[in-house]
Structure formats: C-alpha cells, structure tokens
N, C-alpha and C positions, 0 to 999 in steps of 0.2 A: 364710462366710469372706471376708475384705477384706484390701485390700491399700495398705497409705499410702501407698506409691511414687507409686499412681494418680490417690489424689485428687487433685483442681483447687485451686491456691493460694488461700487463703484473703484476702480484703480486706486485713487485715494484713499479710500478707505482700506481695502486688502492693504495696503503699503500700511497704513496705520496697526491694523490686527499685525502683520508682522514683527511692526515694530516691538508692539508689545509682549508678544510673544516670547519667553525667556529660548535661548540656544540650546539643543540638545545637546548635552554633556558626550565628551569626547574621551579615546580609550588614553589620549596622551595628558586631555586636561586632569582626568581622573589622578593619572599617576602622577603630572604635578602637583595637585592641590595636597595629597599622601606625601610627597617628597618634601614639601612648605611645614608639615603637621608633624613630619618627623624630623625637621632641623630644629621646630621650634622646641621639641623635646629633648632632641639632644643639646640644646641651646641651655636648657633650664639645668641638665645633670649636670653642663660644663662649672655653669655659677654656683650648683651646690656642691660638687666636688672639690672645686678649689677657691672659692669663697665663704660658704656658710661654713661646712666644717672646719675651716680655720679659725673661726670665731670661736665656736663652741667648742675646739680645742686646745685653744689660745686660753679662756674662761678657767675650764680644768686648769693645765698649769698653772696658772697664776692663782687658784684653791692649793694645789699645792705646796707654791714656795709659802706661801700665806703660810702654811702651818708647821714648814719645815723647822723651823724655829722648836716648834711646840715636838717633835719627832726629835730633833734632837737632844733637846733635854730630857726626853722619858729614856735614851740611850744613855747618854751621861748616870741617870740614875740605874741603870744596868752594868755599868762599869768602866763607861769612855770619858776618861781624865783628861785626854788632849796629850798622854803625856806620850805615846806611840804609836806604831801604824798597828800591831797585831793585839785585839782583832780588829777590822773594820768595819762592819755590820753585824748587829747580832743576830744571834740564830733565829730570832723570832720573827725574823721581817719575810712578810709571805707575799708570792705574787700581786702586784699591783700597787705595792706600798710604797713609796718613795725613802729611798735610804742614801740620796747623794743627790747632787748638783754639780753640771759640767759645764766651765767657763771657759771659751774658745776665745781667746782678744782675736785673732785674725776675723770672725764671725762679727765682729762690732763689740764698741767699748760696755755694751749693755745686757750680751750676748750671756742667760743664764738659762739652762734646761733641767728640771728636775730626772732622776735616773731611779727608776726601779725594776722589779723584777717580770719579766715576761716581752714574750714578742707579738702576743697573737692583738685582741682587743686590746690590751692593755697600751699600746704605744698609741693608739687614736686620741691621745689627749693632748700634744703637745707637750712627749714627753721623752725620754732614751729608755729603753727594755733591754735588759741581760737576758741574754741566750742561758737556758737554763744547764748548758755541759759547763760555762763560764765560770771562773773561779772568781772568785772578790778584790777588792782592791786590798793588795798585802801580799796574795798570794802568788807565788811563784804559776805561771802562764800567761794565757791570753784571754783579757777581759774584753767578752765583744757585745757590743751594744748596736742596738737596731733603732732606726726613726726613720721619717715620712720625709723627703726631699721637697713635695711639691703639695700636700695636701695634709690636712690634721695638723696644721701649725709650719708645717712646713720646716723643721729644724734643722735638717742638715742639706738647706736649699746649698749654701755656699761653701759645701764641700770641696767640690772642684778648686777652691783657692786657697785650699790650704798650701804650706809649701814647707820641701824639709826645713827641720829644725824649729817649726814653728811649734810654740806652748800648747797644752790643755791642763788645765788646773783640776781635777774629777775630786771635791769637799765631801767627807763623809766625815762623821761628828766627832771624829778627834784628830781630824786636820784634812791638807791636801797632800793629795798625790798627781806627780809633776809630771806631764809627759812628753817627749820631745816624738815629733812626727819624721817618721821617718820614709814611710811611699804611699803615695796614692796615685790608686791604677784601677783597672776595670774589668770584672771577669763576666763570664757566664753564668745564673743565677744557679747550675751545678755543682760551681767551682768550690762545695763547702771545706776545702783545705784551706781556708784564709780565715778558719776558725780553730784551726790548728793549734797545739798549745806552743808553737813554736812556729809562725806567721812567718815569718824570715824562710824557715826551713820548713817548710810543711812536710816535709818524710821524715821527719825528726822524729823518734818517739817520747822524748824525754822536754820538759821545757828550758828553755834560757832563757832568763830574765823573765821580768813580768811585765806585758805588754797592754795595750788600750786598742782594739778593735770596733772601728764604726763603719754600718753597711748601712746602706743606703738604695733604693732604684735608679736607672739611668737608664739612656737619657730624660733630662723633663719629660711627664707627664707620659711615661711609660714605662712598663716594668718589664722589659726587654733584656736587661742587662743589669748588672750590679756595680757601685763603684764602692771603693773598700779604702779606708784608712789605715795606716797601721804606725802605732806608737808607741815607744819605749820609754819604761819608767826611770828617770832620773832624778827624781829627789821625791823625798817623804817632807813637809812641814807643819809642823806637829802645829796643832788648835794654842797653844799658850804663845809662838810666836807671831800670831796675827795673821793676818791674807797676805798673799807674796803680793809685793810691789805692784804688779802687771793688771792683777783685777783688785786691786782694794779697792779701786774706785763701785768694783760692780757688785760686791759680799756686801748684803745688809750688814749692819752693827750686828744685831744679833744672832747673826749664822756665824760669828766667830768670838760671843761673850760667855764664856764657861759660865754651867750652872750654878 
C-alpha cells in the first residue's frame, strides 16, 4: 500500500516551486530600485520648478498689469500730471506693490514686466524687485532690479541678447524713462559693486547719471554666477506725449490715458 501525500517532489515539480518562487533581493537591486525612486523625485522638482511656478507666476503678473491702470490713477490723484519725471513714485508705495512696468522690444514685441519693490519673495511672481539701497527712477544713480532667468516666469530668460544700444522703456505713472544698454557681462554672485551708484566706475563714490541695473542667475538653471545689465538714462517722455514709438504697440490704452 503507498501513500502520494509522502512521496518526494518530483524534478518537475521542484522546477515549478522554483519558478514561483519570487528572487531574493539583491544589495545592487536594492540601490537601483532607490536610484529609479529618487530620479522620479527629482523628475517631479524639475517640472514644478520650471513649469508649475511659471504658471502661477505668470497668473500673479498678469493680476498685476490687470490693475496697474487702477495704481496709477490713485498716483495721478496724489500728484502725478504726466507733466515731469520728479517725483516718480510716491512715497507711499511699500514693498511688494507694483509702481512701473519695464518694456524690453529686444525681449519680444509683447515683452511687458510689472516692477516693484523688493528682492526676496516678492520677485516669485513674475515680476522686477528693486534692491532696496536703489534709488527711483528720476533719481541721480543706479536703479537695480532683480528677476528669475529660468523659473517664476522666467523674465529675464533673454538677457543674454540684449545688445549695446539696445532700448528699455521703465512706465511709471507720469511717463517713461529711456534707457540705452550699455554692458552685459557676468560676475560672481560677490561681485555686489555692479550695484554701485556709479556701475561704470564702481570706486566711484559719487553717481553719474542715472542708470537701470538688471541681475539676474547664470548659467540656466543654476545660480553659480550672476549676469548683469547695465543701462543709461537717456531720455525722460513725459505721460501727455503718449508711448514712444518702439512699444506703443505693447502699452495698454490705458497705461498712458491721464485721469
């Protein structure tokens, strides 16, 4: 008499349990499957770094020009007739408020950035931040402004092509101030004499002229390095005689219709 319960698994069979059998995990599989978990991680920072916050800094801005209109007319009723440059923002505009718009035509014929005060949060919108040593537009030195190259709107992606001589139009509510570009070059994120009141000469103690300062990170999508603009004011055009030539086409109507 026999019993099959007892017999010994046949070759076939052992080859079967093997099969199914899952593999003992390995010290190399372990750390690829870790290496796979943390691409796809840094996979996701890459897309919300330089994707989603562009959106939702893009959004911001475009809340802002939306109401520049509405900011300059509460200036107008503070004193700004369009009929001069001095003053050009009033004293009341605090960190984060939007008090100008900078139109780069070299940037594209659509190419508009709201400008207010600060550097820190406050440029994650999609916007230009004055350096708070920065004097205002009117004022004799060097007006320098900060934004995002590569993320939070990305606004001075296309610095790099700027080229001397080339225009920036900087609208504050009783007109534009003109500025002709004179170097762009690239220092060390040290280098804070290119905030100098006197960009040209940086051991200058005193200013010459009043200039337009934009910094920026470099290369893309690292903050290794700084690349710096630097632009001299050449003309004031006061709010009554309309947008210069070069961006009428980009000034809403009423960023340039006195209250």
């Amino acid at each position: 008499m026999s019993y099959t319960g007892s017999r010994p698994p046949t070759r076939r069979q052992r080859r079967a349990t093997e099969k199914r059998r899952p593999p003992r995990p390995t010290f190399l599989g372990v750390i690829g499957e870790l290496l796979i978990t943390a691409g796809l991680f840094v996979l996701l920072f890459v897309v919300w770094e330089l994707y989603w916050t562009n959106l939702g800094a893009n959004r911001e801005a475009q809340a802002h020009r939306d109401t520049m209109a509405d900011t300059f007319e509460a200036q107008y009723e503070a004193g700004f007739d369009g009929s001069g440059p001095d003053p050009s923002v009033p004293d009341e505009v605090t960190t984060g408020d939007p008090w100008g718009m900078l139109y780069v035509p070299r940037f594209g014929p659509d190419y508009s950035v709201p400008v207010l005060d600060g550097t820190g949060d406050e440029i994650d919108s999609a916007v230009l931040g004055r350096y708070e040593s920065s004097p205002r537009p009117g004022e004799d030195g060097n007006l320098a402004l900060a934004g995002h190259r590569q993320t939070y709107g990305a606004v001075l992606w296309d610095m790099d092509q700027l080229q001397d001589g080339d225009r920036m139009y900087l609208q504050t509510a009783n007109g534009w101030w003109v500025y002709e570009t004179r170097q762009v070059h690239i220092v060390q994120p040290t280098d804070v004499e290119v905030l100098a009141p006197n960009p040209m000469e940086p051991t200058a103690t005193e200013p010459d002229g009043q200039w337009l300062t934009l910094t920026t990170c470099h290369p893309p999508y690292t903050v290794l390095e700084r690349m710096i603009t630097h632009a001299e004011l050449v003309e004031f055009v006061p709010l009554g005689d309309g947008a210069p030539d070069e961006i009428a086409g980009a000034v809403p109507d009423q960023l340039f219709e006195e209250a």
